[in-house]
C-alpha positions in Angstrom: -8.9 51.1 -59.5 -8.9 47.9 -57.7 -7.1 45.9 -55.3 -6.7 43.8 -52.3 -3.8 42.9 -50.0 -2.5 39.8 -48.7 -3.1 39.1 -44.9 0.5 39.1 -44.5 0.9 42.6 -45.4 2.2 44.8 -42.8 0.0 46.9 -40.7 -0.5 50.6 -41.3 -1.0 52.7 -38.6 -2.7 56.1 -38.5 0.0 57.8 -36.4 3.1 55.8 -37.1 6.0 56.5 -34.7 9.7 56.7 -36.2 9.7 52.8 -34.6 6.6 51.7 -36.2 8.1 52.9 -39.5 11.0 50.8 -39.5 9.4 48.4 -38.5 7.0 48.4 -41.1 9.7 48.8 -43.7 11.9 46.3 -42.8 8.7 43.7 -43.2 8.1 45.4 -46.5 11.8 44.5 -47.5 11.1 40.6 -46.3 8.0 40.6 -48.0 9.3 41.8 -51.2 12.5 38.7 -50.7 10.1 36.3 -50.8 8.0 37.0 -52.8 10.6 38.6 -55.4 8.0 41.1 -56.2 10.0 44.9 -55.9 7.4 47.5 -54.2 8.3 50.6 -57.3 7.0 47.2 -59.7 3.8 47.4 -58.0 3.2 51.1 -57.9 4.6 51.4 -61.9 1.0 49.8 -62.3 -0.8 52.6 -60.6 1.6 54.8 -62.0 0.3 53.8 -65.5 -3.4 55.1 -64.2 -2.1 58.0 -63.9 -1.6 59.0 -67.8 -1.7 61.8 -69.6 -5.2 59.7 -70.8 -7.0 59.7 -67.4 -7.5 63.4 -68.1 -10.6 62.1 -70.2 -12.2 60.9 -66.8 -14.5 63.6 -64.9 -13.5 65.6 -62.2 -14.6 63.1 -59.6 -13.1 59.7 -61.2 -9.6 61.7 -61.2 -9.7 62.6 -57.7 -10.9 59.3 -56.4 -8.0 58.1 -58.5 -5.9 60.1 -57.2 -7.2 59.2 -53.4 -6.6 55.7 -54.2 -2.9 56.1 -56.0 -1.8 57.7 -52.6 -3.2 55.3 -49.9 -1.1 52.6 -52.3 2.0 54.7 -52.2 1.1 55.4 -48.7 0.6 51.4 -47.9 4.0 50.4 -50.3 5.8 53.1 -47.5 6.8 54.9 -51.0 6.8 58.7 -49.4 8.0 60.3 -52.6 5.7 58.8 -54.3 2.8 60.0 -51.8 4.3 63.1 -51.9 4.0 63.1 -55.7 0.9 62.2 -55.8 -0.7 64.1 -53.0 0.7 67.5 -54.9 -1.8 66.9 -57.5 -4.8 65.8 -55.5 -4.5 68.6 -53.5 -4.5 71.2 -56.5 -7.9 69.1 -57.5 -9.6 69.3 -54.4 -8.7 72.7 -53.8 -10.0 73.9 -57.1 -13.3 71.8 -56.5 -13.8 73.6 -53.1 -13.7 77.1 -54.8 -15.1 75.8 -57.7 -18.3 75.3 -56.0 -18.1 78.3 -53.2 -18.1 80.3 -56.3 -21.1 78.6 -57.5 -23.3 78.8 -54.0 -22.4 82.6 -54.2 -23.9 82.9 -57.3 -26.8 80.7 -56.5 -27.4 82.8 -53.8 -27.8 85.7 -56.1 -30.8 83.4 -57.8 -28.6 81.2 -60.5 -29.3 77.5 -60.6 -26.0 75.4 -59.0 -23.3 73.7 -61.4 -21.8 70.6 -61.9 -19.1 71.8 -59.5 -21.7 72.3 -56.2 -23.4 68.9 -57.1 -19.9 67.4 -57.3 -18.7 68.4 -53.8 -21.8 67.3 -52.3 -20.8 63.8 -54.2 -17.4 63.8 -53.1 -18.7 64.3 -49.3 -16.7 67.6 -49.0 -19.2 69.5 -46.8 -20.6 71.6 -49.2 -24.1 72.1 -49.5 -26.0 72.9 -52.6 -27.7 76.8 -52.4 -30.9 77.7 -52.8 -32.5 80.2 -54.8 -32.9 82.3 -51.5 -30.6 85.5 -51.3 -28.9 85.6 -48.1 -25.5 87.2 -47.4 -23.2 84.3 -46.5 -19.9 84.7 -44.7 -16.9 83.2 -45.8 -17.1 78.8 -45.8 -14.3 77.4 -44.3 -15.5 73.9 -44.9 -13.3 71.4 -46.5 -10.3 74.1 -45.2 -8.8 71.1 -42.7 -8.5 68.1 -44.9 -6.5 70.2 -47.2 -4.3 71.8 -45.2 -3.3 68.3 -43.1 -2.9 67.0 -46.5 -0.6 70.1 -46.9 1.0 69.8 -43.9 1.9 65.8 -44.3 3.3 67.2 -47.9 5.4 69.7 -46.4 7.1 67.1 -43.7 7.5 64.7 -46.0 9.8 66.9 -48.3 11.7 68.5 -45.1 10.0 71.7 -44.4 10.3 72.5 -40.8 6.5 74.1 -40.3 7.0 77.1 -37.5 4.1 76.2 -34.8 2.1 79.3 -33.1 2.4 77.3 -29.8 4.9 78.4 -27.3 6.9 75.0 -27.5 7.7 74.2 -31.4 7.7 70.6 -32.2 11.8 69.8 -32.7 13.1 70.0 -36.1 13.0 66.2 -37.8 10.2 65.2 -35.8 8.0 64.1 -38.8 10.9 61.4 -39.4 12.8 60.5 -42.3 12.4 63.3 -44.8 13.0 63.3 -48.8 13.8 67.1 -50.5 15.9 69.2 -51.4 15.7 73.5 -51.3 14.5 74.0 -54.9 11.8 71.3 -54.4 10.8 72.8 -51.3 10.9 76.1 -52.7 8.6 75.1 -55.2 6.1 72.8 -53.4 6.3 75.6 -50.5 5.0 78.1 -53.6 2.2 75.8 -54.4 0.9 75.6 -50.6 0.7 78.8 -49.8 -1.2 79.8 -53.5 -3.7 76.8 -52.6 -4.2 78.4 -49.1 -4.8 81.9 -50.4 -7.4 80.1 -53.1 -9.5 78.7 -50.2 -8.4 81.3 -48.4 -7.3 79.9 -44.5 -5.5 83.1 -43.2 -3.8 81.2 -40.2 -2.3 78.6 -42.7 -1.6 81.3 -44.9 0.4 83.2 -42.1 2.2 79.7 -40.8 3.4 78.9 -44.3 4.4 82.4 -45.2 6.3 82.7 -41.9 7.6 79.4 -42.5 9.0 79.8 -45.8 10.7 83.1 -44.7 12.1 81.6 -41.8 13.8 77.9 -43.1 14.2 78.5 -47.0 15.1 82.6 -47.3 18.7 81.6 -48.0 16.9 79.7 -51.4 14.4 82.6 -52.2 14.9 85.0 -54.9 14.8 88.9 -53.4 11.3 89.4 -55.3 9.7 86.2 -53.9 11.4 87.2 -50.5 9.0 90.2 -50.8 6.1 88.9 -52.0 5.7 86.8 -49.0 6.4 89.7 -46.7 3.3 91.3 -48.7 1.2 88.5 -48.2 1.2 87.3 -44.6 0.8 91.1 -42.6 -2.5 91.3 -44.9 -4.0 87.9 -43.9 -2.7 88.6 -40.3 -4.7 91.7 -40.0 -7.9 89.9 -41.4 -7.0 87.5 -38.2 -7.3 90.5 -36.0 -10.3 91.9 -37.7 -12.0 88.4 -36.9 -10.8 88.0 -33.6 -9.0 84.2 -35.2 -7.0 82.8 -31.7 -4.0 81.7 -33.2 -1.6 81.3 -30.4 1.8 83.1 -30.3 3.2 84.1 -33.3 7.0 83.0 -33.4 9.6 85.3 -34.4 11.0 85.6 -38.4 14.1 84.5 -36.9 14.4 83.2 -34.1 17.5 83.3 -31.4 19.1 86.7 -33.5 18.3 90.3 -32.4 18.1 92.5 -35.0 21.0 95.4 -34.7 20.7 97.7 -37.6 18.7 98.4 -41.1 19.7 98.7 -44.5 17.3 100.2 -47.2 17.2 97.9 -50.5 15.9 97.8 -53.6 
């Protein structure tokens, strides 16, 4: 996928503020007056890319088609569409980075690397392929922090309210404008937390457990309600077993004081 932009395109800034934003959009909206040329026309191009057919291409031409469809959508200031987008780049690059941690383990254990190791070396991912020498590796948290900041713009962008281990919590709505409603978030907040338990990242498995129990329980079922309560005291005891700083950890509810228990099913 190729393409260029006109010099009269508006700027896009790495950290935009809630100003900068409307700014940029209303430009967009000027831009797309004159030139009678809808943004959505544009990205139904790349949209077409993005086929049932591309599934033909190798692992690395979808992801660098994938990385390219959302810096358009991210340059059009189409969020869903990022948001979209970035969902199943995400699943890609996630499955890549265990892919090939799965592949240096064996390595290490004297079989030759895959495709898979080769492919995150290509893709500049941080991984490194193994050797034929046996040593005993600890868990590889490279590649971890581009995937959960991917996550983490996701999230905001579909109005998840992301608890914060500091002692002052960023105010709700800070990310800006958000598009979502519960059963999305639901879902995509489902999705998150099964790509951080794949890497695994403990701490970002313990902030989006916490999370979800704390801004969507009144849109979880009982039995996923549990299963997250499973899931984050185990990866928070690994944290204490490693010694993992992660700030203060902010209550399930916060502002209520719990008065009485009731056993249930």
């Amino acid at each position: 996928m190729g393409h260029s932009l006109p010099r009269s395109f508006p700027v896009l800034h790495a950290q935009p503020t809630p100003i900068d934003q409307r700014r940029r959009n209303k430009e967009l909206a000027v831009l797309s007056q004159r030139s009678q040329i809808q943004r959505h026309e544009v990205y139904s191009h790349i949209e077409s890319a993005l086929a049932p057919h591309h599934h033909a291409l190798t692992k690395a031409e979808r992801i660098a088609l994938l990385v390219e469809a959302v810096w358009m959508a991210r340059w059009l200031s189409l969020p869903r569409k990022e948001a979209s987008v970035t969902r199943q780049l995400v699943k890609r690059l996630a499955m890549v980075i265990v892919e090939a941690r799965e592949e240096s383990r064996k390595a290490a254990k004297g079989h030759p690397p895959s495709r898979e190791a080769e492919l995150a070396v290509g893709l500049g991912l941080g991984m490194s392929v193994p050797t034929r020498v046996a040593v005993r590796r600890k868990e590889s948290t490279e590649g971890n922090a581009s995937i959960i900041d991917l996550l983490e713009r996701l999230l905001a962008t579909v109005g998840v309210d992301l608890l914060s281990f500091n002692s002052d919590p960023p105010p709700r709505g800070a990310q800006g404008r958000h598009y979502g409603w519960p059963e999305l978030q639901v879902e995509i907040m489902k999705e998150v937390i099964t790509i951080s338990e794949s890497l695994p990242d403990h701490p970002t498995i313990l902030r989006f457990c916490l999370s979800a129990l704390n801004g969507l329980y009144p849109y979880l079922s009982p039995s996923s309600q549990s299963s997250l309560a499973k899931i984050f005291p185990v990866s928070l005891g690994v944290i204490r077993r490693r010694g993992i700083e992660i700030g203060q950890i902010p209550w399930w509810v916060p502002g209520k004081v719990l008065l009485s228990l009731e056993v249930a099913s």
